[in-house]
N, C-alpha and C positions, 0 to 999 in steps of 0.2 A: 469397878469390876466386881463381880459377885463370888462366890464361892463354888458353885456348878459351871460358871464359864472357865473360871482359874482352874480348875481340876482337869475339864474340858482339854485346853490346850498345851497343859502337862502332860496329859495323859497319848494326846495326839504329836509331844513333841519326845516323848518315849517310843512309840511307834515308830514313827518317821528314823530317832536313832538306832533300833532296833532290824528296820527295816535295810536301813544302810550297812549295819554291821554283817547282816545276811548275804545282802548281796553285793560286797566284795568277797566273803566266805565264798560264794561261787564261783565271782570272778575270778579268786584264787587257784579254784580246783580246775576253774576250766584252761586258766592257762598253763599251769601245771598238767593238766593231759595232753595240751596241743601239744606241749614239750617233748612230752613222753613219747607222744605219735610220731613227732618229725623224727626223735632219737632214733626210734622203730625205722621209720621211713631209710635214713641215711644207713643202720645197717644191713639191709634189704636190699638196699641198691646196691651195695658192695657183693654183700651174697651174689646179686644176679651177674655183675660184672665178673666175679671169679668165676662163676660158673661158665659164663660165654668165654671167657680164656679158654678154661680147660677145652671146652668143646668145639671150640677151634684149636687146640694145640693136636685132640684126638681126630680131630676131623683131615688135619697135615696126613698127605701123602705118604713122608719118611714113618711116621708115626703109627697108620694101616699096614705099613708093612712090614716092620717090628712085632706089631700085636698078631698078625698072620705068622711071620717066622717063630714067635714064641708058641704057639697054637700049633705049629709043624705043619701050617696050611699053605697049599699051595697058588699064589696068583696065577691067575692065568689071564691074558690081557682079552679083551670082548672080543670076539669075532666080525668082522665091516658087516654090515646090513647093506646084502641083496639088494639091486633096486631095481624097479621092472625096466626093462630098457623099452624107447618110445621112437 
């Protein structure tokens, strides 16, 4: 073996290590972000689930009409709709 081919594939076996140590360096970051995402994700979903509580607890009947008696507004239940007679 010569001296220009031993260099050759020292040099290509430095690489090749270097090449590996980068890209787990990636592989690291990127599963560390998915992580971070899904983290993100599951408290978002909680967010929207509290959210649709409330808005169905504000959306409850008893609950319109507490918000109207504190407002000193008065319900007044719809009027029947007319209907042409045939």
């Amino acid at each position: 073996m010569t001296v220009p081919r031993a260099l050759f594939i020292l040099f290509l076996m430095v690489a090749i290590g270097v090449a590996i140590v980068v890209f787990r360096g990636e592989s690291a970051r990127a599963a560390n972000r998915i992580q971070q995402l899904h983290a993100e994700t599951i408290e978002l979903e909680q967010r929207l689930w509290s959210a649709e509580i409330e808005l169905a607890r504000m959306r409850e009947p008893r609950a319109i009409r507490q918000r109207a008696a504190d407002m000193n507004l008065s319900i007044v239940p719809p009027e029947p709709i007319a209907r042409p007679r045939q």
